[in-house]
C-alpha positions in Angstrom: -41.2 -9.9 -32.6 -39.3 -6.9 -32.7 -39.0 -6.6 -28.8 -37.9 -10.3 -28.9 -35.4 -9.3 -30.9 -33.7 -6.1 -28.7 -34.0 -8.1 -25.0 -32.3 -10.9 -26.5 -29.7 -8.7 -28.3 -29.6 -7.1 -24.7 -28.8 -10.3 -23.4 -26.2 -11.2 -25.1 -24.7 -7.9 -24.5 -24.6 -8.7 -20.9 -23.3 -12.4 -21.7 -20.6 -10.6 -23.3 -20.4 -7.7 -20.9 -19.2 -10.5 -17.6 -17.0 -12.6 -19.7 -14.6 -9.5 -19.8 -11.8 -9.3 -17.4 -12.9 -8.6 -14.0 -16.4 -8.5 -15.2 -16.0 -5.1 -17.4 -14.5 -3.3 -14.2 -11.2 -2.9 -15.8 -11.5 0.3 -17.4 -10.7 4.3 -17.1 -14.8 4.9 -17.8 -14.9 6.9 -14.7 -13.0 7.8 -11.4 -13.7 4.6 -9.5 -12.7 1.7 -12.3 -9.8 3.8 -13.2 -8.2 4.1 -9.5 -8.8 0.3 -9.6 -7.7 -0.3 -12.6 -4.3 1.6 -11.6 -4.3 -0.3 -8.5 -4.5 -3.8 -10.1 -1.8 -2.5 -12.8 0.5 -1.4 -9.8 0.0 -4.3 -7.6 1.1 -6.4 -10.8 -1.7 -8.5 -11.1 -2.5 -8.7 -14.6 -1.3 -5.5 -15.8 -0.3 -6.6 -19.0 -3.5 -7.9 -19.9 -5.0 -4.8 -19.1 -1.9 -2.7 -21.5 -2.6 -5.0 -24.1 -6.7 -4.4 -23.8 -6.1 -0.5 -24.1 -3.8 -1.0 -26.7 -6.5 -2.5 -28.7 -9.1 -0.2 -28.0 -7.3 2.8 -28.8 -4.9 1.6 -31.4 -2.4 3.6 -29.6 1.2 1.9 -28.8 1.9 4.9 -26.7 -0.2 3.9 -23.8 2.0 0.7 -23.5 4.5 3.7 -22.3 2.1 5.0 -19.8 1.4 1.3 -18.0 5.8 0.5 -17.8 6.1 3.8 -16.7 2.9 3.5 -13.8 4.6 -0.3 -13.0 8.0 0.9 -12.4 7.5 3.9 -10.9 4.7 2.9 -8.6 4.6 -0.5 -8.3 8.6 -0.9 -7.7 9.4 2.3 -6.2 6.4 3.5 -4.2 5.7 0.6 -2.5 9.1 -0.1 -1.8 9.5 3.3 0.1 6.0 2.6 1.6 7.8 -0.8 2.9 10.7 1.1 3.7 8.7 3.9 5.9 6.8 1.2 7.7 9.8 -0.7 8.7 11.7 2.3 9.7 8.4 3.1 12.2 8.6 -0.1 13.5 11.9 -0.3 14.5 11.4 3.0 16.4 8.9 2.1 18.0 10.5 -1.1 19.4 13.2 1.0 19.9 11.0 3.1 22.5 9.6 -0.1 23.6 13.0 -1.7 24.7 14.0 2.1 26.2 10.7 2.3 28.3 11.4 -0.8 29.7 15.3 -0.2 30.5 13.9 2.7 32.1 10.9 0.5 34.1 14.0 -1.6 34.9 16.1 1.3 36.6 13.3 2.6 38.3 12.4 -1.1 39.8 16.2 -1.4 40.7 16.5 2.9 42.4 13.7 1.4 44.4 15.1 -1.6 45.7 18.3 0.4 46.5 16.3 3.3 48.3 17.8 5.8 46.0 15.9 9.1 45.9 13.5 9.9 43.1 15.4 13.0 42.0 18.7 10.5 41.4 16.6 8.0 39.7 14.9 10.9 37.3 18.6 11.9 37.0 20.3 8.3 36.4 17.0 8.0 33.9 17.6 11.3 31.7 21.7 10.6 31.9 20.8 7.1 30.2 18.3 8.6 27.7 21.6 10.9 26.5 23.7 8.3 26.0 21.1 5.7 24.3 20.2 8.2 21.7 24.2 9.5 21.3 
């Protein structure tokens, strides 16, 4: 009877256990849950569910400071300047793309002419200084 008594108690702890958010992985118990529980708070899905959860286990209103401050610092500023730094890459890079083929294009038209491939190299590196001037 007493057995009866501790799996079903057991159970219900586990009932109770997946009807939390995310199915109790939103929590700071260890490395892992905390770097996704960070993540979800930066990524501004349900962060405030997750402030307000902390708040009530630790009857601290302080940690309410800790999630605005990890929301706007992270969530608005870091992946902004991630955004940023990717776009800036990209536009370099098509940048390099359009100058390689500018370059394929006077090489195509130096042959054509018969130039020599010392005045092509030349008209080629004259054309690079003034592109990136």
């Amino acid at each position: 009877h007493d057995l009866y008594g501790t799996v079903n108690v057991t159970n219900l702890y586990r009932d109770s256990e997946i009807a939390e958010l995310n199915y109790g992985l939103t929590n700071f118990d260890n490395i892992g849950n905390a770097f996704l529980t960070i993540f979800q708070c930066i990524t501004l899905e349900g962060w405030i569910d997750i402030m307000k959860m902390n708040q009530d286990a630790y009857s601290k209103p302080i940690a309410s400071v800790y999630f605005v401050l990890a929301v706007v610092v992270c969530a608005f500023f870091l992946v902004n300047l991630t955004i940023a730094v990717m776009l800036k890459k990209y536009d370099e890079l098509d940048k390099n793309e359009k100058n390689t083929q500018q370059q394929a294009d006077l090489i195509e038209i130096g042959m054509e002419c018969e130039l020599p491939s010392r005045l092509i190299y030349f008209i080629i590196q004259e054309e690079n200084l003034i592109i990136n001037k």
